[in-house]
N, C-alpha and C positions, 0 to 999 in steps of 0.2 A: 356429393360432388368431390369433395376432399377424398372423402375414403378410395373413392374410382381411382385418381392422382395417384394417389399411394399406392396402390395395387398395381397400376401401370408403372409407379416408377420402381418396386420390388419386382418384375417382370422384368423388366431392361433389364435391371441389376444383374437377378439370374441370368438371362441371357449372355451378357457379358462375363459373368464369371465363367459359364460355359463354354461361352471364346477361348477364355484363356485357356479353360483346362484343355480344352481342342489344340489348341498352340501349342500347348504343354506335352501332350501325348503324338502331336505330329509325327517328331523323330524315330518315338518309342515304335509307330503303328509302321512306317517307311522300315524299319531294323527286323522287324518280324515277317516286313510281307518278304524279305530281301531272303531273309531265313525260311520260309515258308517256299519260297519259290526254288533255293539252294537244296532242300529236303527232298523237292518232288524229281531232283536230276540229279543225284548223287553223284555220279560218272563226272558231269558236268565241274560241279564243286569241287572232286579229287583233281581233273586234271589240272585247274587253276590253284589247288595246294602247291599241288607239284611243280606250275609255272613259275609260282610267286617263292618258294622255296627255296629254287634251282639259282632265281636270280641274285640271291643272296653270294654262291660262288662264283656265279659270271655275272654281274652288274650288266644292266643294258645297255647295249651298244650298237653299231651301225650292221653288226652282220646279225641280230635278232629278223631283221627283216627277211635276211634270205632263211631264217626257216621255213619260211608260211611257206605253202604248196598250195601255190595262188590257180595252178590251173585244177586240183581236186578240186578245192573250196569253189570256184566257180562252176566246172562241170555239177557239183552236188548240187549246189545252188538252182542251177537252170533245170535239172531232173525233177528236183522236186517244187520248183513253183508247175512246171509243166503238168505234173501228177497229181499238183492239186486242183488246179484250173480244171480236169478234168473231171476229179473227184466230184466237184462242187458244181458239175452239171450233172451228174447222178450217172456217168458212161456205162460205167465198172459195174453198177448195181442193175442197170438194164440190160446189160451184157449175160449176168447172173441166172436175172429173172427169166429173161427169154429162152434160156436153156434149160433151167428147170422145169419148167412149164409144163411138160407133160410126162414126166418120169411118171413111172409102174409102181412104186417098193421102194422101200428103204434102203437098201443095197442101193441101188444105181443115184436115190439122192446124195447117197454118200460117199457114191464116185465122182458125181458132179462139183460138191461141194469143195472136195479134198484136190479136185484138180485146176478148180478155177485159180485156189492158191499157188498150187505146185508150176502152172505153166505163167500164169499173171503176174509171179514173181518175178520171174525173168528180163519182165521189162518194165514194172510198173516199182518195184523194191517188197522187198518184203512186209517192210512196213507198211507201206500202202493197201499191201494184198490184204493182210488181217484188220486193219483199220477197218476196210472197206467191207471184208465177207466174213466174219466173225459173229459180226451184229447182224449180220445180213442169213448170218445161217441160225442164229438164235430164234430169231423171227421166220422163220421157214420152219424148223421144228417144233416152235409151238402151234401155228398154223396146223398142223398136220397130228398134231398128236403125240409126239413123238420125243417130248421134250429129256426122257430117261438117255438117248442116246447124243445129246448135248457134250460128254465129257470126251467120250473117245475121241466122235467127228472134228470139235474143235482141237483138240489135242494133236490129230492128226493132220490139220488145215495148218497150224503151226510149225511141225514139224518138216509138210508138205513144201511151206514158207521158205521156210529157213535155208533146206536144201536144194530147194526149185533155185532159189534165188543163187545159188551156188553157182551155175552154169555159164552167166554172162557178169561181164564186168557193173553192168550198169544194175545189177541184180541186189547190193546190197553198197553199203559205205565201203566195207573192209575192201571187197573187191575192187570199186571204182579206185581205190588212192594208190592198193598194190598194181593195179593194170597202170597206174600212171607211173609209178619207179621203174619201170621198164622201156624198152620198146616194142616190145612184143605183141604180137599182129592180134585182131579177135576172132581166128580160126585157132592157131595154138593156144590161146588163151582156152576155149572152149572144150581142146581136144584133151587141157589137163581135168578139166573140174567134173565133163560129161561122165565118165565111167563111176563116179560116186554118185552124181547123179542117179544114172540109171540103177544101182545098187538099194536105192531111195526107192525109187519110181517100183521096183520089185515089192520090197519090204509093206508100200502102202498098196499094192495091189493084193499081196497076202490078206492083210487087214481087211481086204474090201471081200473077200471072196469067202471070209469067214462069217461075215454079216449076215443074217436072217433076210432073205425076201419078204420082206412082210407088205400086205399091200398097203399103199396110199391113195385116198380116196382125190381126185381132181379137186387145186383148191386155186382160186383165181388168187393169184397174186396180184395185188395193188402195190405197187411202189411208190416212192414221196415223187408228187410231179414236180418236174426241175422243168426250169425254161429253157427249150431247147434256143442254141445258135448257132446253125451252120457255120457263119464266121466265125464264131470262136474256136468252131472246133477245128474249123479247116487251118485258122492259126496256130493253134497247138498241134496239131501232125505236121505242121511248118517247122515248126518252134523244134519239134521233139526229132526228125529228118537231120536237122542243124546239130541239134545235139550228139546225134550218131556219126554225122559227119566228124565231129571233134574226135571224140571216140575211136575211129579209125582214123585220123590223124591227118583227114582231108582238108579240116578248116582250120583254124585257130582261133583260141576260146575266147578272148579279148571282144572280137563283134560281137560272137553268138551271147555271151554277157549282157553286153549291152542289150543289143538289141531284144534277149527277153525279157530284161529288167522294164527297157520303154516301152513296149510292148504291149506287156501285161500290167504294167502300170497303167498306161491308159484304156486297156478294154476289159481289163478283170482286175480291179485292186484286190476285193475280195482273196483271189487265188494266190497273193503275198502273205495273207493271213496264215495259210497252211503249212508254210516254208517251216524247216524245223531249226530254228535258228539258236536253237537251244548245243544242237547236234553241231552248226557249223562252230560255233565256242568253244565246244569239245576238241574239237580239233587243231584249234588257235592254240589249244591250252597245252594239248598235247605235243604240237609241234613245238611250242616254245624249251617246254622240260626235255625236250629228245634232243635239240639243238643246243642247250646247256650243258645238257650230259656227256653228249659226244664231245665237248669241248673238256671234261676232266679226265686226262689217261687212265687212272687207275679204273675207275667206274666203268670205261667204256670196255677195258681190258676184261675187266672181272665178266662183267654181261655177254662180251663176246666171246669169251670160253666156255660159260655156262649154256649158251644157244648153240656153240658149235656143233652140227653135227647130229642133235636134237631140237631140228625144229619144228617139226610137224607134232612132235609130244608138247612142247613147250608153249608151242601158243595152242594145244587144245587144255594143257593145264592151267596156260596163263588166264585163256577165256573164262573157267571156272570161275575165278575170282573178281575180274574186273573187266570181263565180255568184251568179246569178241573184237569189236572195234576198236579199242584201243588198245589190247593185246598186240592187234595188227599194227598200229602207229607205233607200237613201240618198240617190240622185235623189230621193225625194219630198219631203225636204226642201226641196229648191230648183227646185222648178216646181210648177204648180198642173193640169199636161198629164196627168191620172192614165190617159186613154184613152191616149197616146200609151207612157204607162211600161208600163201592162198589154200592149201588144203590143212594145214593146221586150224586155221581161224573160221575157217566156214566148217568141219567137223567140231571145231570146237565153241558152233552154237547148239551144240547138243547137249546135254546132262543136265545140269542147275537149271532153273529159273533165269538167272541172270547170266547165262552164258552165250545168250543174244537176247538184247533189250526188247527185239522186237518181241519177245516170247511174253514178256509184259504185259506188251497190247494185250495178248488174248487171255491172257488171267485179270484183267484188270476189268476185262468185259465180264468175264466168268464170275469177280467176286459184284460190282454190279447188279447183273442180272439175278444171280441166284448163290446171294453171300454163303446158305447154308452150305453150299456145295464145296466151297475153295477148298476146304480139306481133302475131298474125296478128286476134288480135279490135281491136286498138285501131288498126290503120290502117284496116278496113274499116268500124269503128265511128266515125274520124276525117271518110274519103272523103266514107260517107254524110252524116254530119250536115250538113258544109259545102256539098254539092251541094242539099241541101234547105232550109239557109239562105241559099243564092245566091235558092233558086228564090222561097222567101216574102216575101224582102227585095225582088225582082223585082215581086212581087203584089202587095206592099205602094205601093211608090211610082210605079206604072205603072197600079194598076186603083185600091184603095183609099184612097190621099192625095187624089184626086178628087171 
């Protein structure tokens, strides 16, 4: 009986020293995940250096406020809970499957697959496109056999992404925020970005024409069952109608906010989960350092002689380094050329890896799926981009600087 006593009471004991070491290592485990989660969005991390940096020369004060670009961050906001709500009734992937469904040959799946990106971009983002058909084209090529031509298709579903998403404002971040520093209507807006566009839309129909027909044997696609809900869905082409409305500068964003934050706070919480809140921070962070900066002459002096006049090389070099999106929030500060940024920034998600994040997505799936591969997917994912950024940057100051 004693001995029992003892053993129960060196148990508590331990337990309790346990405790403490628990107490003890709380801060350390909070410090690492803060670091861990700082790692996975670098972008994110840099911009709030640079917030936290800047304010060291302008100390915060009452016009920090007027940097935010309250109606981007809202319109982004409302896009993409919309895009998720969707997502997460399975739309986009039954949209996919139903057209797939009875393709012949390899070719033509690999028209389907390349264009579900290239057009889906347009109004769903880029990021959503490859979120959504990336994995979705993985599992269709292994389905079929076919798993060897995984590196091009997806490389070109990206690419497809990138520049689909070019066309319309609501096509990507960079776009939405330069379509708001303006006034500029969504027909002119279209009539700049469409001609690279369709220079794209050429280059991947090459790609497609050079593919082997080989055939593919009929394979039923089973898709994840999602619970359908006509009302949801009917609410979200509400939701996303309202959105366009802002966009064309028929509503003002203030309700459509609200009203799809309450919205879909009560018939989808879920679809708040998908929000990339990570992305709207970026932007906080970004506006903040841009609104510092403009505030010290020399700096804003030096930046605005340096972009003058070179701004379409400038933000495809600046994307290089620190992509696309915030190249764009940051040249805009210092030039008033928003035609010239909007095709700077969207050619200059081509080249690097990191010259649009969304190009992540689909190497992230790539190393994933079939890690041996990453190697062999990011040279032929490098080749391409730069041979079609030679080719645009070509278009650009030989057909359209004219």
């Amino acid at each position: 009986m004693k001995n029992r006593m003892e053993k129960k009471a060196l148990i508590k004991e331990e337990h309790a020293m346990t405790a403490e070491r628990g107490k003890a290592f709380g801060p350390t485990k909070k410090l690492l995940g803060v670091l861990t989660f700082l790692k996975k969005d670098p972008v994110l991390t840099v911009s709030w250096i640079l917030a936290i940096g800047s304010a060291f020369w302008i100390p915060p004060d009452s016009a920090y406020l007027d940097y935010l670009d309250l109606q981007t961050l809202g319109l982004l906001f409302c896009l993409m809970t919309i895009t998720g709500g969707l997502q997460n009734m399975g739309i986009f992937s039954r949209i996919g499957g139903n057209l797939i469904r009875h393709v012949a040959n390899t070719a033509s799946l690999a028209g389907i697959l390349v264009a579900l990106c290239f057009f889906s971009s347009m109004i769903i983002t880029n990021d959503v496109a490859l979120i959504t058909f990336v994995p979705f084209t993985m599992v269709i090529l292994d389905m079929v056999g076919k798993k060897e031509k995984m590196i091009p298709v997806v490389t070109m579903q990206t690419i497809a992404a990138n520049l689909g998403s070019m066309v319309t404002p609501i096509g990507n971040p960079q776009n939405l925020y330069l379509y708001s520093q303006t006034d500029m209507g969504l027909i002119p807006f279209i009539r700049i970005t469409l001609p690279y566009a369709a220079v794209t839309a050429f280059f991947l129909l090459l790609f497609l024409a050079v593919q082997k027909k080989e055939k593919i044997h009929h394979v039923e696609i089973r898709m994840d069952r999602q619970v359908r809900s006509r009302k949801k869905e009917w609410m979200y082409a509400f939701l996303f109608l309202l959105a366009l409305g802002v966009i064309i500068r028929l509503i003002p964003m203030a309700p459509v906010f609200f009203l799809t934050a309450v919205a879909v706070a009560v018939a989808d919480r879920n679809a708040l989960k998908k929000v990339d809140y990570a992305l709207l921070l970026t932007f906080i962070g970004f506006f903040i350092f841009i609104g510092n900066m403009k505030r010290i002459p020399w700096f804003c002096q030096m930046l605005t002689e340096v972009v003058k006049g070179n701004e379409v090389l400038t933000a495809v070099i600046t994307s290089q380094v620190i992509s696309n999106v915030p190249s764009a929030l940051l040249l805009s500060g210092f030039t008033d050329k928003v035609r010239e940024l909007v095709i700077g920034t969207n050619l200059g998600g081509l080249g690097t890896l990191i010259a649009s994040m969304a190009s992540l997505i689909s190497y992230k799936q790539v190393v994933l799926r079939f890690p041996e591969r990453k190697g062999a997917y990011l040279i032929y994912f490098t080749v391409a981009n730069v041979v079609l950024l030679a080719i645009l940057l070509a278009f650009h100051y030989l057909v359209m600087a004219y």
